[in-house]
C-alpha positions as CSV (number, residue, x, y, z in Angstrom):
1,X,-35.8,49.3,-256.1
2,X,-38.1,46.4,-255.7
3,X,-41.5,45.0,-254.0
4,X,-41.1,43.4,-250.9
5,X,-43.9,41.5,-248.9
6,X,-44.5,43.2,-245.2
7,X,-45.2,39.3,-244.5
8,X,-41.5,38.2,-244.7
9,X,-40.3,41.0,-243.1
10,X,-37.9,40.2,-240.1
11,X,-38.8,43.5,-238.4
12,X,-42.7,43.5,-238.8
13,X,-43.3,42.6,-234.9
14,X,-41.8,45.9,-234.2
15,X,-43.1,48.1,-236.7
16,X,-45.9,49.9,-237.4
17,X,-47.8,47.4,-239.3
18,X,-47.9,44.8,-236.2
19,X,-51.3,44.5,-235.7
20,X,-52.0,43.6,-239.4
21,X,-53.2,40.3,-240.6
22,X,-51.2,38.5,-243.4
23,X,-54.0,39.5,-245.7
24,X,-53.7,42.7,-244.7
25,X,-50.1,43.1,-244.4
26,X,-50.0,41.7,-248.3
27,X,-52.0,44.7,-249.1
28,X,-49.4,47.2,-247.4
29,X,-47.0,45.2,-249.7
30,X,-48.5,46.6,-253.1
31,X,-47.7,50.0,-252.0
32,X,-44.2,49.6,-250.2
33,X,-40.6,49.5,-252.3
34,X,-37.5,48.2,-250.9
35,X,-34.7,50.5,-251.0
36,X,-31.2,49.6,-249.9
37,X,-28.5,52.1,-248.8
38,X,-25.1,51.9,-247.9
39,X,-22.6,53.4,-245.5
40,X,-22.4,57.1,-245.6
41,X,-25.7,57.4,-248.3
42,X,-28.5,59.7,-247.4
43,X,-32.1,58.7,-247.4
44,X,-33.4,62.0,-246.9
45,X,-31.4,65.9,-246.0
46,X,-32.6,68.8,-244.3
47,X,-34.7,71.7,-245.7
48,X,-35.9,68.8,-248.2
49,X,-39.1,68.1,-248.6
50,X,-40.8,64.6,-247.4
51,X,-42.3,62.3,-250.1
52,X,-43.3,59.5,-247.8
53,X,-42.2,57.4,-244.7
54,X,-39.2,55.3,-243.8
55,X,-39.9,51.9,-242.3
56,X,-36.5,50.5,-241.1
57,X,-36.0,46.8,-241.7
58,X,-32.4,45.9,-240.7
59,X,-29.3,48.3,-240.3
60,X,-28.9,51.8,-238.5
61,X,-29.6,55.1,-239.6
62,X,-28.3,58.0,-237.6
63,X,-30.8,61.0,-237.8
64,X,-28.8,64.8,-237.5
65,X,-30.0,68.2,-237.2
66,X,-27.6,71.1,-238.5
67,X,-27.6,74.2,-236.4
68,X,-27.6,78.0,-237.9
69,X,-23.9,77.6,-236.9
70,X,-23.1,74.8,-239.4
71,X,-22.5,72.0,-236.2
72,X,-23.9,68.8,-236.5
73,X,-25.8,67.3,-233.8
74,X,-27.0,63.5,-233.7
75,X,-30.9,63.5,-232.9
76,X,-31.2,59.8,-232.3
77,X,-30.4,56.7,-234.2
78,X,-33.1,54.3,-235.6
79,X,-32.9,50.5,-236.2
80,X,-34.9,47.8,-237.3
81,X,-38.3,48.3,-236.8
82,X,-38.5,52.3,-236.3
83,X,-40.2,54.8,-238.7
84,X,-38.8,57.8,-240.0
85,X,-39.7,60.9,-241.9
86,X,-43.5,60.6,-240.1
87,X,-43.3,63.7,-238.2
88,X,-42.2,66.3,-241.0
89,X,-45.0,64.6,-243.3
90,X,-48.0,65.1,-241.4
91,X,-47.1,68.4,-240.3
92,X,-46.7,69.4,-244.0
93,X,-42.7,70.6,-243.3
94,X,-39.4,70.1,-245.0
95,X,-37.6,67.5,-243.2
96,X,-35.6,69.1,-240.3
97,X,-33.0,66.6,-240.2
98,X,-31.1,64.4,-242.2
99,X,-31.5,60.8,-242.2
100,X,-27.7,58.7,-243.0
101,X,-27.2,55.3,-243.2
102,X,-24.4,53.9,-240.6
103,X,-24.1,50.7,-241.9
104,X,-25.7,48.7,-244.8
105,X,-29.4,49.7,-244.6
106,X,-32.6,48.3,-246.0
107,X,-35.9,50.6,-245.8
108,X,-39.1,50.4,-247.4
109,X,-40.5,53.5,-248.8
110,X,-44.3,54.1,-248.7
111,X,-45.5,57.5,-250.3
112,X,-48.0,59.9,-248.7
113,X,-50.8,58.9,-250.6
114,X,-50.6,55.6,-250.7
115,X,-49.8,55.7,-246.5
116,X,-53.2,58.4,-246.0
117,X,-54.8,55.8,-248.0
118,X,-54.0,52.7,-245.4
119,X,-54.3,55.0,-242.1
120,X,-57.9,55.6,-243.7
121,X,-58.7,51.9,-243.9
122,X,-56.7,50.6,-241.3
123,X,-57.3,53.2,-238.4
124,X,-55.0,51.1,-236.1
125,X,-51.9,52.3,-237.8
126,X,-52.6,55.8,-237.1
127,X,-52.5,54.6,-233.6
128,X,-49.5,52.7,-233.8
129,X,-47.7,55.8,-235.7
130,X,-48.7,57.8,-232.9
131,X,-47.3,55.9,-230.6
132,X,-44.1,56.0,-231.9
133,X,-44.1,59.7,-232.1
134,X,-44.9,59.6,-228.2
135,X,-42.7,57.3,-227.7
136,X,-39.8,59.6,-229.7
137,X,-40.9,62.4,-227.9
138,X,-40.5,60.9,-224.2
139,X,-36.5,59.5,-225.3
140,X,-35.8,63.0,-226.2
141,X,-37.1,65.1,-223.0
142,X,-35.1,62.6,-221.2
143,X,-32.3,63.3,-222.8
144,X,-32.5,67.0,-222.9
145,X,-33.5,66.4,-219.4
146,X,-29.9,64.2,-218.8
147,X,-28.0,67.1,-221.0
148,X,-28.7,69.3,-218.9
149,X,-28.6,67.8,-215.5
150,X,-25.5,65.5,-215.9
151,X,-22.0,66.6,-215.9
152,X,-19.6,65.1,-218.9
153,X,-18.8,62.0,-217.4
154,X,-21.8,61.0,-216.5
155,X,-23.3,61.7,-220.1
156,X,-20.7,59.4,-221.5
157,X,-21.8,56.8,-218.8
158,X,-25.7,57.2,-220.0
159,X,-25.2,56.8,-223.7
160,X,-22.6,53.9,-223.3
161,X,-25.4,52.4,-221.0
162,X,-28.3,53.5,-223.6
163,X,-26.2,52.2,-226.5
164,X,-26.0,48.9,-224.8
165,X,-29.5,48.5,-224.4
166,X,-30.6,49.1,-227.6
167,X,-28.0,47.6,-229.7
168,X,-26.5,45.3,-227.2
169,X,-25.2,41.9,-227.6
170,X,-24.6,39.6,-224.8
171,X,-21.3,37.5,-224.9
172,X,-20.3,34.8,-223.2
173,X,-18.9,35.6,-220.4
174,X,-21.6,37.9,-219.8
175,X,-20.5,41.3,-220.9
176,X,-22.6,43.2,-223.4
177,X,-21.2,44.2,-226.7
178,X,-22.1,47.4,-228.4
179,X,-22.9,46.1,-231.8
180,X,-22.8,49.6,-233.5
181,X,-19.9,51.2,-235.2
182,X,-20.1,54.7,-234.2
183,X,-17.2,56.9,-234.7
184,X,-15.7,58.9,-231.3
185,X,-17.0,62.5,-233.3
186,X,-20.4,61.3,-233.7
187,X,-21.0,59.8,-230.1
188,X,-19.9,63.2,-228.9
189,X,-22.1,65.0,-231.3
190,X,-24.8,63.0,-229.5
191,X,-24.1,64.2,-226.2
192,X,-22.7,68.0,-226.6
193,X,-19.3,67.2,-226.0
194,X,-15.3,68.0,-227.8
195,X,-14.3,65.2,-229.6
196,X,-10.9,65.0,-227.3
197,X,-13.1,64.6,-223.9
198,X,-14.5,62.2,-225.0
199,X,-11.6,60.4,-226.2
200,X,-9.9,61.1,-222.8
201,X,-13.1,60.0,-220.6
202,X,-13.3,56.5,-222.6
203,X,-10.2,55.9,-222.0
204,X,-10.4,56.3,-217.9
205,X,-13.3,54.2,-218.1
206,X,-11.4,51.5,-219.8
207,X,-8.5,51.6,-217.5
208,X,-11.0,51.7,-214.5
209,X,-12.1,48.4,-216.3
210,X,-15.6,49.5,-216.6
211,X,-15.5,49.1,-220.8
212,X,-12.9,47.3,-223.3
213,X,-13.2,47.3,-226.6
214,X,-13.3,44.7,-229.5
215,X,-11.9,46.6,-232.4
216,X,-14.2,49.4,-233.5
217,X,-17.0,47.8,-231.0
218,X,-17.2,48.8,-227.8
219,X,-18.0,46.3,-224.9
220,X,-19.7,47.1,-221.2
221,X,-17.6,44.9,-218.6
222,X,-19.3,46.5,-215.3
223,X,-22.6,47.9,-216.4
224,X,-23.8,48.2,-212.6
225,X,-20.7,51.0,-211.9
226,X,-21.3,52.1,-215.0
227,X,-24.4,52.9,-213.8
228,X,-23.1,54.1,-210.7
229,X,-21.2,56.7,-213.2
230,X,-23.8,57.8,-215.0
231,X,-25.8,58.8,-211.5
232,X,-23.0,60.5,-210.5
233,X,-22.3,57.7,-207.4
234,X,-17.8,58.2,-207.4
């Protein structure tokens, strides 16, 4: 563990401490400790009890929420910039969800006290922390909303799409890189499908030629039929 300055931080334009000034931002720096975690490590597990918040500054952390029936379901990932572990501390719960690094991770930690102590002289960040709860709320009615309304096919279409979009790069040649290594189980935990559809469904979409893949990375070759897919447009 170790102090990092909020100043330096590559991810501070998307966070929650934006609107600080340097001075200010220096401050938040006294109270935050850089953790690091790597593939496969837990920040935080279900039924635990929260100690603080989570502000991501590089890597992916997939959040999942385990059903009375033991399955594991992805909630949402979060990258550089996000904020986890806010909603089950101000609502005084144990975490319901656990929080696992994908991919090397570096967080920093800042404990309830010390984060009640900031909202109190820096009102703004209550706002901004608000926000992002809105914000997390609207991603998830629309996808409950696409779950429910959207056959296999086109669910596949819409996360490849969302995946692309939030952790896109662009190549070349103008095709768009998924820059996330996501196994085939836990992109069909994320949308409520066997492991095997999903399988077989990427694989028609790469012989339609609307996806190819790099390795473990997936790559978006005609994101406008794609998006024709994900409408349900055959």
């Amino acid at each position: 563990m170790e102090k990092r300055q909020c100043v330096d931080c590559p991810s501070r334009e998307l966070g929650i401490f934006c609107g600080l000034s340097n001075d200010e931002a220096a401050k938040v720096s006294l109270t935050a400790t850089s953790l690091k975690f790597k593939r496969g490590e837990k920040l935080f597990s279900q039924g635990n009890r929260p100690a603080g918040i989570y502000c991501v500054q590089s890597g992916n952390i997939k959040l999942t929420k385990t059903g009375s029936d033991g399955k594991e379901t992805i909630v949402r990932i979060a990258q550089h910039g996000d904020v986890i572990g806010h909603r089950s501390l101000f609502t005084a719960q144990d975490f319901n969800g656990t929080a696992t690094a994908i991919d090397n991770v570096s967080v920093c930690f800042i404990d309830k006290p010390s984060l009640l102590k900031l909202i109190n002289d820096k009102p703004a960040i209550a706002l901004e922390l608000i926000n992002k709860l809105s914000r997390d709320m609207g991603i998830a009615e629309e996808r409950s909303s696409a779950f429910h309304q959207k056959n296999v096919r086109e669910r596949i279409a819409r996360l490849l799409l969302d995946l692309a979009k939030t952790h896109g790069k662009t190549l070349i040649n103008g095709d768009v890189q998924i820059e996330l290594k996501l196994t085939r189980e836990e992109m069909a935990t994320m949308i409520g499908t066997a492991n095997e559809t999903l399988i077989r469904i990427i694989s028609e979409y790469r012989k339609d030629g609307l996806i190819d893949q790099n390795g473990k990375l997936i790559i978006i070759k005609d994101a406008a039929e794609l998006e024709k897919r994900a409408e349900g447009v055959y």
